[in-house]
C-alpha positions in Angstrom: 8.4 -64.8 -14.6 10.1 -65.0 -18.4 11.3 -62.6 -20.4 13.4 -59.6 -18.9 12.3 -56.2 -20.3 13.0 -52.6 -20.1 16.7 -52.7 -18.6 18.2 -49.5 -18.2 21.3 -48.0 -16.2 21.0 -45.1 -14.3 22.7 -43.2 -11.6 24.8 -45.9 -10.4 21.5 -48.4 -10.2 20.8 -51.4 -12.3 17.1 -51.7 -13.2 15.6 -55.2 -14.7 12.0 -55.4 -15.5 10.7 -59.0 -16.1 7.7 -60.7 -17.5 5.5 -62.0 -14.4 1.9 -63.2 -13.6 1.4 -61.5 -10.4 -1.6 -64.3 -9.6 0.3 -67.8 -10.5 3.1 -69.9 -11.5 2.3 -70.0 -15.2 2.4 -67.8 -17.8 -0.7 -65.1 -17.8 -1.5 -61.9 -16.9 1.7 -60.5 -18.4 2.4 -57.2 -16.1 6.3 -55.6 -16.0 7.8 -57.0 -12.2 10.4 -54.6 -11.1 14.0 -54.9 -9.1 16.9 -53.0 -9.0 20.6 -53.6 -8.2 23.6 -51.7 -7.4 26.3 -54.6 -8.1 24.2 -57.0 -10.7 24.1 -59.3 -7.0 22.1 -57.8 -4.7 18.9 -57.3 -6.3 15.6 -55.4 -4.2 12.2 -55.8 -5.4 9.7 -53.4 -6.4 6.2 -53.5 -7.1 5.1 -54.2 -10.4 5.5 -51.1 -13.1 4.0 -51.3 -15.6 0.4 -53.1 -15.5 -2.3 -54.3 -17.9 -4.7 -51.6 -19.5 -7.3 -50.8 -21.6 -5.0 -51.6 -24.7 -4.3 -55.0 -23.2 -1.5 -57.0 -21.2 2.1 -55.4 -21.1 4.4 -58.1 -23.2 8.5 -57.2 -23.8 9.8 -54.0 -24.3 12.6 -51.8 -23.8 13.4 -48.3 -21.8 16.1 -45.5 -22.2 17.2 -42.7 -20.7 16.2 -39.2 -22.6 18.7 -37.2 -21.6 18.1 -34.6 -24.0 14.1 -34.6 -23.6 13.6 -35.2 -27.1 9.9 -36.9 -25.3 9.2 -33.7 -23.9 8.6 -35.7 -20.8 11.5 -33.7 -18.8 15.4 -34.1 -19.0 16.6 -38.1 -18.1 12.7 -39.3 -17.7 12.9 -42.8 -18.6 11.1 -44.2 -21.8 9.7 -47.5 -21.7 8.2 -48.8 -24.9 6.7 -52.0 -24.5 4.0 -54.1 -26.8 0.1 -54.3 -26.0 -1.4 -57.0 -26.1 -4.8 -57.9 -26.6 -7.0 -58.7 -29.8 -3.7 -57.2 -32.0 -0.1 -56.3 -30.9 0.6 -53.1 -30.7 3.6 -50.7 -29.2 2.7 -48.4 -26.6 4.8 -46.0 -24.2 5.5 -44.1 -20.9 7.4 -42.4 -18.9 8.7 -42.0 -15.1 10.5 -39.4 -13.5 11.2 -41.3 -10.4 13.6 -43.2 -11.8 11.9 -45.8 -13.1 10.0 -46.6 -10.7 6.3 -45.5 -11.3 5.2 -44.9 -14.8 2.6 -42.6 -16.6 1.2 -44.7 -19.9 0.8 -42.4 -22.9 -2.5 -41.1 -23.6 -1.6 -41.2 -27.4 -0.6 -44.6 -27.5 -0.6 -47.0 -29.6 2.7 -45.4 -31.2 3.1 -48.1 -33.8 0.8 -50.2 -35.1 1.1 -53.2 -38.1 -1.5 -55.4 -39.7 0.5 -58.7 -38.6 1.9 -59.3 -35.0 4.8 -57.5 -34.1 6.4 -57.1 -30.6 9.2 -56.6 -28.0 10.3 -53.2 -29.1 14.4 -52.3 -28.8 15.7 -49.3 -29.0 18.5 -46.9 -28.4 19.8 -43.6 -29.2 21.8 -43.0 -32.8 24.5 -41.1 -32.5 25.9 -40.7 -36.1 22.4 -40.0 -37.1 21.1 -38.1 -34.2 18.0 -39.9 -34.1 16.2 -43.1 -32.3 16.6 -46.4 -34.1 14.3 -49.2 -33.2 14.3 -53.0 -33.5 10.5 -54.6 -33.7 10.0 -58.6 -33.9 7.9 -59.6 -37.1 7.2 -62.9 -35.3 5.4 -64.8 -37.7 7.3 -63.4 -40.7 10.7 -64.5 -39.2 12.5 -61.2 -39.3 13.0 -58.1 -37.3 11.8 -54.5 -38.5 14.1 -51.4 -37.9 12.1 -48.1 -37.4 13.7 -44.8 -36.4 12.1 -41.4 -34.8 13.4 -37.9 -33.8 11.3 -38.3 -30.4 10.2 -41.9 -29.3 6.5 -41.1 -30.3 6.3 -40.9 -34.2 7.9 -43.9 -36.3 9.3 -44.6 -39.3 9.5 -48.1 -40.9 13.2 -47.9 -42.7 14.0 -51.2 -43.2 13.2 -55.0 -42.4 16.1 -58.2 -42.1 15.8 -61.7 -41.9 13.3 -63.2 -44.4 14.9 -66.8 -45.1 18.4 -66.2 -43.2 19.5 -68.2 -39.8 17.0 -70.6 -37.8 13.6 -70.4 -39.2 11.8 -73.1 -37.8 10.1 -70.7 -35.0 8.8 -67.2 -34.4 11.7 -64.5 -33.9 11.2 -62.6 -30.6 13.1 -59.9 -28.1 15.6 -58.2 -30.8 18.4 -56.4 -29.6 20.8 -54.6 -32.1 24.0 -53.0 -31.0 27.8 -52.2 -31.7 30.8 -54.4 -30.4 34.8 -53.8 -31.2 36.2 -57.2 -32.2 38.8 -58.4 -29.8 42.5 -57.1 -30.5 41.4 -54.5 -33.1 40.1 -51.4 -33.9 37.4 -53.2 -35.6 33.6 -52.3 -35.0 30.9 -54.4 -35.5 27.0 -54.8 -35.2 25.2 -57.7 -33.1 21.7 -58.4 -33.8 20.4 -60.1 -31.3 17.1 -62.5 -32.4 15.8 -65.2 -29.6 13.3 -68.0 -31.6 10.8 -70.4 -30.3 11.2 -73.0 -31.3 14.1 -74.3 -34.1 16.6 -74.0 -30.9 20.1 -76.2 -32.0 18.2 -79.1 -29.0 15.1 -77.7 -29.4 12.9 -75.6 -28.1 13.8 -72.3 -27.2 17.6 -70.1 -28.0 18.9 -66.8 -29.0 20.4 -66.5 -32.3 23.1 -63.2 -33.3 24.0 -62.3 -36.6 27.0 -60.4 -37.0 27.5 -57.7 -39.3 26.6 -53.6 -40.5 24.2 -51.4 -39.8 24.1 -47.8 -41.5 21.4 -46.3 -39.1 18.7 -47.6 -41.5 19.4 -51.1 -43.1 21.1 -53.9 -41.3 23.7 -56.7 -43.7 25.1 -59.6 -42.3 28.2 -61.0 -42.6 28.7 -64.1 -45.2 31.0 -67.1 -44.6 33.2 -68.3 -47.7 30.3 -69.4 -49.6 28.3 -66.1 -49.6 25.6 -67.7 -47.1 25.1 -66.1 -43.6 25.7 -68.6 -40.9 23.7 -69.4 -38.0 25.2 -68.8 -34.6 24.1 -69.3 -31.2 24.8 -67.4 -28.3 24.3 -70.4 -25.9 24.5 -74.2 -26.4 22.1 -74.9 -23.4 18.4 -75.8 -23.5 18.1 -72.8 -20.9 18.8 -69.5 -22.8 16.3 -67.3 -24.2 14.9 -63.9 -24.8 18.1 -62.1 -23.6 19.0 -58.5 -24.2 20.9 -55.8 -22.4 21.0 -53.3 -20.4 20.5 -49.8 -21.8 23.5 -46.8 -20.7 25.6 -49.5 -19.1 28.6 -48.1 -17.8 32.6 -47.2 -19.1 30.8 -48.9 -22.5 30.2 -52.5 -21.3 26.8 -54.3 -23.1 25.9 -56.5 -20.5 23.3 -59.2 -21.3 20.8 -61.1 -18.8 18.9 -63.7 -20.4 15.7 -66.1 -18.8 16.9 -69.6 -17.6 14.3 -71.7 -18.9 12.9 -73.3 -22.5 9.5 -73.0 -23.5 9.3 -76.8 -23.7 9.1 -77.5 -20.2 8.7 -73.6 -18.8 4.9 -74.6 -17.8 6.1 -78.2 -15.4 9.8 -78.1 -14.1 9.1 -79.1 -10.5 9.9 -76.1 -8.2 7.6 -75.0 -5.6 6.7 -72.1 -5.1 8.5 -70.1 -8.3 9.0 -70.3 -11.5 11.8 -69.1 -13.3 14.8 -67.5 -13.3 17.2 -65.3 -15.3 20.4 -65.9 -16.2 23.5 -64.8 -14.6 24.9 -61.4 -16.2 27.3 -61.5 -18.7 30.0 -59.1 -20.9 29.2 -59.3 -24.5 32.4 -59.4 -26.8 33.5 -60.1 -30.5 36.3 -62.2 -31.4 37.7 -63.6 -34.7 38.0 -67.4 -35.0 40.5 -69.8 -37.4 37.1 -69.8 -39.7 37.3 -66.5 -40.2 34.2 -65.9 -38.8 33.2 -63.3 -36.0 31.4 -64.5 -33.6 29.9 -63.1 -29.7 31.5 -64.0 -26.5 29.5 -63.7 -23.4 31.8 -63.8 -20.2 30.2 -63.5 -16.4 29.7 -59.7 -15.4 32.7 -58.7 -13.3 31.1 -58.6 -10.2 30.2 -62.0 -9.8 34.0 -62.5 -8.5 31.7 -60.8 -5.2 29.8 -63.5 -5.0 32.5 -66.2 -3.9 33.4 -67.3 -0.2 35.5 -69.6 0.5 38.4 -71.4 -1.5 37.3 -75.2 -0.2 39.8 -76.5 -3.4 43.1 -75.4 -5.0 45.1 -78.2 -7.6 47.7 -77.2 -9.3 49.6 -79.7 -12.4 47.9 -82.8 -11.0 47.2 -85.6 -14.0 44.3 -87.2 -14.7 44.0 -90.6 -16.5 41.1 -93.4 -16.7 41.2 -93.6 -12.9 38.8 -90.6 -11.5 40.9 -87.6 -9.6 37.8 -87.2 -6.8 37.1 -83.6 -5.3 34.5 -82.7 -2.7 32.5 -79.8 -3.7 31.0 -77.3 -0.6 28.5 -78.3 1.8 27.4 -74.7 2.5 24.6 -72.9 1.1 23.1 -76.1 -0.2 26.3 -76.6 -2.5 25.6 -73.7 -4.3 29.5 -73.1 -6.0 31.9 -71.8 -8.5 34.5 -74.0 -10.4 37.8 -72.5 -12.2 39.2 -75.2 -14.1 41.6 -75.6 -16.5 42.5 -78.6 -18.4 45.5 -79.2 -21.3 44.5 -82.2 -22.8 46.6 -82.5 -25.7 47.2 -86.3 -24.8 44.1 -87.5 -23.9 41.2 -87.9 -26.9 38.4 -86.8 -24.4 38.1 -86.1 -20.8 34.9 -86.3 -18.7 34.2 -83.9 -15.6 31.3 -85.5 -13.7 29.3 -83.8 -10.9 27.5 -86.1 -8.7 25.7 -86.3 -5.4 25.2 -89.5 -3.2 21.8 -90.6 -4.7 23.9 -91.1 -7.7 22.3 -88.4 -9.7 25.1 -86.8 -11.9 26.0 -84.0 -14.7 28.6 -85.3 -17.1 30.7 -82.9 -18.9 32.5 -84.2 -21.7 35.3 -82.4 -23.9 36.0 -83.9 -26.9 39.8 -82.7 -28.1 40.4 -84.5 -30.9 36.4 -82.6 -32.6 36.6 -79.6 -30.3 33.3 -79.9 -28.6 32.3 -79.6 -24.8 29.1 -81.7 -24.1 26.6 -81.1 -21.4 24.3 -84.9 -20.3 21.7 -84.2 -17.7 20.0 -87.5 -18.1 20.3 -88.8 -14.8 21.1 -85.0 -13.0 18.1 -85.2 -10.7 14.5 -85.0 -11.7 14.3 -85.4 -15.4 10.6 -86.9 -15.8 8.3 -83.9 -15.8 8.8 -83.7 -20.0 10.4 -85.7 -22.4 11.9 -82.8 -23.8 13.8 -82.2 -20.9 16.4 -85.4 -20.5 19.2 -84.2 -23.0 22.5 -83.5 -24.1 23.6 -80.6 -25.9 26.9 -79.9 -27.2 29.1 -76.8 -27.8 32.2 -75.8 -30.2 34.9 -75.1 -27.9 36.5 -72.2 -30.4 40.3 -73.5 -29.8 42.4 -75.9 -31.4 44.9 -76.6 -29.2 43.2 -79.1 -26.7 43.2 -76.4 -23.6 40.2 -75.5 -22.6 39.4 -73.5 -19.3 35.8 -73.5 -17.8 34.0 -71.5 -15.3 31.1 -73.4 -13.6 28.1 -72.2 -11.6 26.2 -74.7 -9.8 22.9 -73.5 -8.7 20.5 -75.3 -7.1 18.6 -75.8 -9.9 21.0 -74.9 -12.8 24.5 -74.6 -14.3 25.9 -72.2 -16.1 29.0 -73.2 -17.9 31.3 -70.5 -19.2 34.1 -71.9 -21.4 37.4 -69.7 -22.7 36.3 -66.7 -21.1 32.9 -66.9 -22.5 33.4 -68.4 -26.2 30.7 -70.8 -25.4 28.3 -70.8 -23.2 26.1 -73.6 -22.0 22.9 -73.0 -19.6 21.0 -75.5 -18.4 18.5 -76.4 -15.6 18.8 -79.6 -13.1 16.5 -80.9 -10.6 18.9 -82.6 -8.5 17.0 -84.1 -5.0 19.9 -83.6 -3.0 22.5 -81.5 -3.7 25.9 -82.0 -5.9 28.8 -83.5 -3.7 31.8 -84.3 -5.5 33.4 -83.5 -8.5 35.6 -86.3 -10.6 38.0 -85.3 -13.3 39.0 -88.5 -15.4 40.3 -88.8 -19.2 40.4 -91.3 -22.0 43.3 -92.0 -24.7 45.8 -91.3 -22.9 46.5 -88.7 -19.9 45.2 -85.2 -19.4 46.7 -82.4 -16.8 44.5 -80.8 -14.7 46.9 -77.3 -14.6 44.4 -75.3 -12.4 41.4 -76.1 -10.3 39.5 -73.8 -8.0 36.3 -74.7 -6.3 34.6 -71.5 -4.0 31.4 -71.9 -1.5 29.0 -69.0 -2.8 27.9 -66.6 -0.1 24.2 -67.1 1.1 22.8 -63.5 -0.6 
């Protein structure tokens, strides 16, 4: 599977459609897979949706809930527009009444169609102008399209952004365009969401955001102090990409879920018998920086707290110097585990948080204090030889400037997911370790740094 598609709340039930070849391990036959989720956790599968036809395979795409039948496919049906593709790319429909579950394709589709390739249709309901507002990837023209419609069936082309602004090295795919309040205001702001392949900050494959306006037909981005628009990253890992969210998430949360993988390597990391993953969920935010910049957090959902078991460490004001502070991380559920841990190294110039297991395979995370960066090496975290794109380390702004940083870290069996400041940066990135990680070793350089919390908790076998 890749790219997840056609989220939608409803009813008290999370729905995630994905990208998956139903016959293999490698990306063909593109068909909607289906599962569904009460907590964001649990997840039950389905079978598959939405399924090739006569207008070609079923790429990315979006759903909503009409709940004032502006379709004419009855009250709450749920929309899915998603893009064909076969010869051209085109953007087709349908509908369920079952919840999402089954769906009926349009007989009237296509309901857009360009000259060039366009795909992974976004949309949602405008309030202020009563109307749909859509979000279409230009691919190969770098820049997303902005179409609206009184009744998801007949489009208008209002607008286009993103000709010669941000990353431009690779083709812009799986646009997502909402509004966010900026943390501690009453400010509101737009996020526009635009995943590229490749031009990735360690190449490859990444989402991208621009922050800014959008009147209901024209999206403007925001400028930094010399009139340019900046590029910003949602994720500093190799193992980010096409994320969106969920559509009518609940008490106004925009909840992301992204696919764990980079389309470098997507093809040969060495798992038998899947491939593929997607992200953990995460709770989109805004926040002003000491630039003066805006920029998106993305902080694990809340009810990944479910997901812990036991408390197997608990440190409290403990120092940490050139000699290693040593912790044994769970045995359980092949070391699958969450780490709290909060560091104030305003003595210390850097201090470097190793995971390791006994064949000596390690991830090394270093934060730099004195440049305000967290780095992530995986060279020697387990199986790195399948691509020589895959051995790497990628680094993220750590968005303080007092030397505290406090991380949140899920170790998978084949990823990490580093969550840093409540989700100010992010770094996601797959490891192939051939046993799993046993210890965890906390040591600093330049002086002494305090470890002022750790937490380490087994994860429940789901």
């Amino acid at each position: 599977m890749n790219d997840p598609n056609g989220m939608f709340y409803k009813d008290g039930v999370w729905h995630l459609y994905y990208q998956w070849n139903p016959y293999g391990s490698k990306w063909q036959n593109m068909t909607w897979g289906h599962s569904s989720s009460t907590d964001l956790v649990n997840w039950n599968h389905h079978p598959a949706a939405i399924e090739a036809n006569g207008l070609g395979a079923v790429f990315s795409g979006s759903s909503v809930v009409d709940t004032e039948n502006t379709a004419g496919f009855g009250k709450n049906a749920v929309v899915a527009l998603y893009t064909s593709a076969d010869l051209s790319q085109i953007q087709s429909i349908a509908h369920s009444v079952d919840h999402g579950h089954t769906f009926e394709i349009y007989p009237g589709n296509p309901v857009i169609t360009l000259e060039s390739e366009a795909r992974d249709p976004n949309m949602f309901w405008d309030t202020a102008n009563n109307r749909w507002v859509l979000s279409l990837a230009h691919a190969l023209d770098h820049e997303m399209l902005f179409f609206t419609s009184p009744d998801l069936k007949n489009w208008t082309l209002q607008s286009a952004f993103g000709k010669g602004k941000g990353a431009q090295d690779g083709v812009w795919e799986c646009p997502d365009l909402f509004k966010l309040k900026v943390d501690g205001t009453d400010e509101e702001k737009w996020v526009l969401v635009c995943n590229i392949n490749p031009g990735g900050p360690f190449g490859g494959s990444a989402t991208q955001y621009f922050v800014g306006d959008f009147d209901g037909t024209t999206f403007k981005a925001d400028t930094d102090a010399d009139g340019n628009i900046p590029t910003k990253w949602m994720d500093y890992g190799k193992d980010h990409y096409a994320t969106v969210s969920w559509s009518g998430a609940p008490d106004n949360r925009r909840t992301l879920i992204g696919w764990m993988s980079n389309w470098q390597y997507a093809a040969e990391v060495p798992t038998l018998q899947y491939r593929s993953a997607n992200t953990l969920p995460r709770e989109a935010g805004l926040f002003k920086n000491a630039d003066g910049q805006i920029y998106m957090s993305s902080a694990p959902s809340p009810e990944l707290v479910n997901i812990r078991d036991k408390e197997i460490v608990k440190v409290n004001n403990k120092s940490a110097g050139r000699k290693k502070r040593v912790f044994s991380l769970p045995v359980s559920n092949d070391g699958v585990c969450e780490i709290l841990l909060d560091l104030d190294c305003r003595r210390a110039d850097s201090v470097d948080i190793r995971i390791a297991n006994n064949a000596d395979e390690s991830v090394t995370l270093r934060y730099n204090s004195l440049d305000h960066t967290l780095s992530f090496d995986r060279r020697h975290s387990g199986i790195v030889d399948f691509s020589q794109d895959f051995p790497a380390v990628t680094v993220a702004p750590t968005f303080e400037n007092d030397k505290k940083i406090s991380l949140r870290i899920f170790i998978d069996k084949s990823s990490m997911e580093v969550f840093g400041n409540n989700g100010k940066f992010v770094m996601t990135n797959l490891v192939f370790p051939t046993m799993p990680y046993s210890t965890l070793s906390i040591s600093a350089t330049g002086g002494s740094a305090k470890i002022e919390n750790l937490k380490i908790y087994s994860i429940k076998e789901l």
